[in-house]
VOBA-1610 file (N, C-alpha, C; in pm, whole numbers, padded with zeros to 5 digits, always signed):
BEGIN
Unk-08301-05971-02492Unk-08431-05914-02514Unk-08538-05994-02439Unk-08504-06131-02463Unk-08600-06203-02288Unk-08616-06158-02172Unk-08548-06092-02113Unk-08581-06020-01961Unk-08616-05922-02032Unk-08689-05822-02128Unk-08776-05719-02119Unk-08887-05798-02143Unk-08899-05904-02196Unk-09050-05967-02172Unk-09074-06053-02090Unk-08999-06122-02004Unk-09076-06209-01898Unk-09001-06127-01795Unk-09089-06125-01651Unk-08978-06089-01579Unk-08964-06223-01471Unk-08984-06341-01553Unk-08863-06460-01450Unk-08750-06434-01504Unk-08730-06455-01661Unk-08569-06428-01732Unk-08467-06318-01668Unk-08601-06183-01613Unk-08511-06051-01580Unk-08477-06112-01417Unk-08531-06192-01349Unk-08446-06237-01180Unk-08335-06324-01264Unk-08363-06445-01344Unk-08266-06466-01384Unk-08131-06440-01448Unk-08166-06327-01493Unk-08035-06199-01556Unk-07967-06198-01443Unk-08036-06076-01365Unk-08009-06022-01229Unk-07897-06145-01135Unk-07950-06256-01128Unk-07920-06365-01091Unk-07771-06400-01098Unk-07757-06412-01245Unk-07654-06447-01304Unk-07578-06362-01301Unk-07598-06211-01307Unk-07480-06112-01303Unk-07423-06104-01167Unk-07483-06115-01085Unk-07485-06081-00941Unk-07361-06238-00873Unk-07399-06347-00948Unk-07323-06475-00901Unk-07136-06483-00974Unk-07168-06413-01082Unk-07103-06412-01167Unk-06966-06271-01111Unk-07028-06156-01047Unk-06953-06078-00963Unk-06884-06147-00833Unk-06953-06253-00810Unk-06918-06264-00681Unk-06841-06373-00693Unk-06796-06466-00810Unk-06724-06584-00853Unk-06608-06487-00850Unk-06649-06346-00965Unk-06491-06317-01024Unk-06432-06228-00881Unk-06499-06164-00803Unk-06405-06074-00676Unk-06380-06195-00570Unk-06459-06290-00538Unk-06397-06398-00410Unk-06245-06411-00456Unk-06178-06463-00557Unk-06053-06418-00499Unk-05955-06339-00448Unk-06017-06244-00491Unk-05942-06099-00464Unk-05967-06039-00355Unk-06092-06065-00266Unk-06131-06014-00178Unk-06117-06163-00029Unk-06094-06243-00084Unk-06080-06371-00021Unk-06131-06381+00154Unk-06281-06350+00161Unk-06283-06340+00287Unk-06252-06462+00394Unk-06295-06400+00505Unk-06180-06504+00610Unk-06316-06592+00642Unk-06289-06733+00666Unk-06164-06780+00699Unk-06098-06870+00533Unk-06132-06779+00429Unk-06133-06861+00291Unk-05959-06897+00309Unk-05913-06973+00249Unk-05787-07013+00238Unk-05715-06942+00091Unk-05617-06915+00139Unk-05529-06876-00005Unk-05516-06926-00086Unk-05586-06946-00201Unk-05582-07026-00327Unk-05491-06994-00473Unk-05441-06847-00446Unk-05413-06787-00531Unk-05286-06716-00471Unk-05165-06671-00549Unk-05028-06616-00515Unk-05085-06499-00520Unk-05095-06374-00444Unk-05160-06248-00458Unk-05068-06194-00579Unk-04982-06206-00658Unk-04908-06155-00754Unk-05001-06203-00845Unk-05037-06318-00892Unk-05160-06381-01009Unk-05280-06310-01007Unk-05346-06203-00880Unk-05418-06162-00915Unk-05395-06012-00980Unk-05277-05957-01005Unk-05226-05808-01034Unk-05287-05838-01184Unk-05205-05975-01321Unk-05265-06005-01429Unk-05478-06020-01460Unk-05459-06096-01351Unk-05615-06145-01363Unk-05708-05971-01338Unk-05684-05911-01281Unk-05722-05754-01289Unk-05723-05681-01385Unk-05603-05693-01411Unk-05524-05621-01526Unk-05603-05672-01662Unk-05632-05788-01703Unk-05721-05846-01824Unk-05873-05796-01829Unk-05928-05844-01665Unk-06061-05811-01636Unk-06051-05661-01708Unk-05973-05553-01699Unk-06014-05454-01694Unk-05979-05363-01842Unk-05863-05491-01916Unk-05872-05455-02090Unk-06028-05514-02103Unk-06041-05624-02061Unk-06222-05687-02181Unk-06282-05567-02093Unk-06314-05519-02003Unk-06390-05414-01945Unk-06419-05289-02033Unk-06256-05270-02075Unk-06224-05163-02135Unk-06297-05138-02281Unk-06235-05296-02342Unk-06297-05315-02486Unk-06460-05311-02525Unk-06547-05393-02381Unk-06661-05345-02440Unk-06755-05247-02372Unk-06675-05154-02329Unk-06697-05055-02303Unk-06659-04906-02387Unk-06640-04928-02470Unk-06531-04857-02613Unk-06607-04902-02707Unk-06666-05033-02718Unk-06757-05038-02814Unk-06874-04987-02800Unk-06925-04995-02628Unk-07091-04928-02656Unk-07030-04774-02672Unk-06915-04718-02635Unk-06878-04564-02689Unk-06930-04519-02838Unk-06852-04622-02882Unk-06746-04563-03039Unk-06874-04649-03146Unk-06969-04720-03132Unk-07001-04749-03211Unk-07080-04742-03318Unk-07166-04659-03327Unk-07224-04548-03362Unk-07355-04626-03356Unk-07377-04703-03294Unk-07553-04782-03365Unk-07560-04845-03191Unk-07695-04799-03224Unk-07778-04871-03048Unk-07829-05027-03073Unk-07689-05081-02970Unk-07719-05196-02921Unk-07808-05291-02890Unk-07907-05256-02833Unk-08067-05311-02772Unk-08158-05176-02825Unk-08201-05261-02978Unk-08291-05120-03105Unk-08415-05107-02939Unk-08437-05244-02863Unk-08575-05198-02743Unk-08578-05034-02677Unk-08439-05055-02688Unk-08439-04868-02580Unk-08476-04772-02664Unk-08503-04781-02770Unk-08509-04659-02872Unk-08621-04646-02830Unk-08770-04690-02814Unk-08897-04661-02760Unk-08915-04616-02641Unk-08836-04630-02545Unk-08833-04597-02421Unk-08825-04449-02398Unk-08898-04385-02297Unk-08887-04275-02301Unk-08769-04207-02199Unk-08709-04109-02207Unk-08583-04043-02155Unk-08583-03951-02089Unk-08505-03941-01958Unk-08479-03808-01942Unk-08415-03722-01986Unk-08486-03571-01949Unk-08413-03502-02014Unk-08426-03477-02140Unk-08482-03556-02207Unk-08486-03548-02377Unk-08358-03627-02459Unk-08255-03665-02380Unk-08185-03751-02399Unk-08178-03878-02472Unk-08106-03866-02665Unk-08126-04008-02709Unk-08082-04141-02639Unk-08143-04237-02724Unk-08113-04352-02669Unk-07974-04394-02723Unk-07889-04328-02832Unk-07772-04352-02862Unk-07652-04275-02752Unk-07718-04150-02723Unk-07615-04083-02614Unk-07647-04164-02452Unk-07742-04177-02455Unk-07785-04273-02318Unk-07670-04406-02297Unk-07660-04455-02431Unk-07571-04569-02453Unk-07434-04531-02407Unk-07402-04419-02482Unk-07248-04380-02491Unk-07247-04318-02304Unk-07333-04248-02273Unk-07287-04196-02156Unk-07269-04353-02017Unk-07370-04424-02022Unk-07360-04595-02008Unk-07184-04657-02025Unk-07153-04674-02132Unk-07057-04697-02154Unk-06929-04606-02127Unk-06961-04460-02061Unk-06835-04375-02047Unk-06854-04472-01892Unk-06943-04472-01829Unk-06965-04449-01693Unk-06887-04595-01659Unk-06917-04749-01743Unk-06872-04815-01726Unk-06716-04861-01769Unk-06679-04760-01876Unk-06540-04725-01863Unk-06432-04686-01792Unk-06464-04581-01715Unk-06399-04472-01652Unk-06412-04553-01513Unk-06516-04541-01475Unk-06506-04597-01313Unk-06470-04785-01297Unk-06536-04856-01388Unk-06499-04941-01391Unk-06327-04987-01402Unk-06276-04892-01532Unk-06118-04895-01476Unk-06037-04874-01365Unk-06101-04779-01319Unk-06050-04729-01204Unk-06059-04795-01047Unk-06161-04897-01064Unk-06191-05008-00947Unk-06067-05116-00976Unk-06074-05171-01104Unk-05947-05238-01127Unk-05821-05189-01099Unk-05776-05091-01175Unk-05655-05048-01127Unk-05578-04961-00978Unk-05691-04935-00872Unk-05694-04943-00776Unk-05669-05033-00707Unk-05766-05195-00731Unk-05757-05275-00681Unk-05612-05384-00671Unk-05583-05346-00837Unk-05438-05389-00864Unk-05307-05341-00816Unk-05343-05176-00795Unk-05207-05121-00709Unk-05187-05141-00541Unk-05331-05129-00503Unk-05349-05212-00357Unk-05253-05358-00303Unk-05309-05438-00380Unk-05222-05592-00390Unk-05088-05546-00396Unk-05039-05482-00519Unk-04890-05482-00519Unk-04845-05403-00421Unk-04899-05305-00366Unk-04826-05217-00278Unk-04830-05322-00149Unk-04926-05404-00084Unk-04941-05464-00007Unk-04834-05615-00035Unk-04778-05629-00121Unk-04728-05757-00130Unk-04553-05718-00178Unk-04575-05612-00198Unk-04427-05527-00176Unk-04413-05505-00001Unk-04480-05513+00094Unk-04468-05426+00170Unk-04432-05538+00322Unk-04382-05504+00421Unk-04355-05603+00529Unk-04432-05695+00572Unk-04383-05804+00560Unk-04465-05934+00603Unk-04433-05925+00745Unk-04417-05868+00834Unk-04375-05910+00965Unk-04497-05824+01046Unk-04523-05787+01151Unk-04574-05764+01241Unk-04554-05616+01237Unk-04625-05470+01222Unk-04539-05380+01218Unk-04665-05283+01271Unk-04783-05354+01313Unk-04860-05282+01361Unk-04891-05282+01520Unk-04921-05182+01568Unk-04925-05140+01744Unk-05062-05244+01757Unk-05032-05322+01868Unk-05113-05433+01943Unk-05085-05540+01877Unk-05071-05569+01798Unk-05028-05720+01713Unk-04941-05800+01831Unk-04973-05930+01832Unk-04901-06016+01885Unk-04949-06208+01827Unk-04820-06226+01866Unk-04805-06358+01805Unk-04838-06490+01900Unk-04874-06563+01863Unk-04914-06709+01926Unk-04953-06864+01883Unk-04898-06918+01949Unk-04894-07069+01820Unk-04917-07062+01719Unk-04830-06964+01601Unk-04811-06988+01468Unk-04980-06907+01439Unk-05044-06876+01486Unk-05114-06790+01388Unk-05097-06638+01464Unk-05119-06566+01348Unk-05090-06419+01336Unk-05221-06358+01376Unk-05215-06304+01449Unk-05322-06161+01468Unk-05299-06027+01478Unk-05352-05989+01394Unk-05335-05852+01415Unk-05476-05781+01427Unk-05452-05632+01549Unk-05541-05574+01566Unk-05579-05459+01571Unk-05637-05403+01504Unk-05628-05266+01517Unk-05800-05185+01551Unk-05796-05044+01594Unk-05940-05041+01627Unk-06069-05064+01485Unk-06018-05031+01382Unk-06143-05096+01321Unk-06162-05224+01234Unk-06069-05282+01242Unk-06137-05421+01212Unk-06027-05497+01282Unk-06065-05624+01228Unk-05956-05783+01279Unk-05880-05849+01154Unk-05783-05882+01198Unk-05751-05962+01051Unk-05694-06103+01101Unk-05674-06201+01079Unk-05641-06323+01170Unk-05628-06438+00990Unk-05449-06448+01031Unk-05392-06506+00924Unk-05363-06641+00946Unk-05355-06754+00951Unk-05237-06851+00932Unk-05143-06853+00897Unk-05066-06895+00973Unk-04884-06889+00883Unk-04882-07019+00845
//
């Protein structure tokens, strides 16, 4: 309820959610030249959890029958739209799609870590132990 009254607290919200996204996807997204810190199989679980607590409190702003932050109840709506269905539609939105980024992201990895480690793409070539591969829209450049 502090970031509806100051708005340093609300950069600081903003702040924190925004650092806090970008702690939990750097491994998963591990850009280059970041080093492999993680067995890409450890991140299939670490997804897979992210996206039960995702799930859970996202089921609660559903199912719970009472508005969370009583502040939104004054706020005015579109549409004519309560502030309890505002909640629940909030919480479908962060349900549904939010699962679906996870478990996307999780079948990606496994299909990719099921799949040939060798060289199997047109232009790829090899040279003192590091891997490149190339294709027309992007680069990817591994260490072995």
């Amino acid at each position: 309820q502090a970031a509806l009254r100051s708005d340093d607290w609300h950069i600081v919200e903003h702040g924190c959610m925004i650092t806090a996204g970008l702690v939990f996807w750097y491994p998963v997204v591990r850009p280059w030249p970041a080093a492999e810190q993680w067995s890409r199989w450890a991140l299939v679980p670490y997804l897979l959890i992210a996206d039960g607590v995702n799930s859970l409190l996202a089921a609660f702003m559903v199912f719970s029958g009472r508005l969370l932050y009583p502040s939104y109840a004054g706020l005015p709506r579109l549409e004519g739209i309560s502030a309890i269905n505002d909640q629940i539609i909030a919480g479908a939105i962060m349900w549904v799609p939010g699962s679906i980024l996870f478990l996307v992201t999780a079948i990606a990895i496994v299909i990719r870590a099921l799949g040939p480690h060798t060289l199997t793409q047109p232009g790829a070539t090899q040279f003192e132990g590091v891997l490149v591969t190339c294709r027309a829209d992007m680069i990817w450049i591994k260490w072995r």
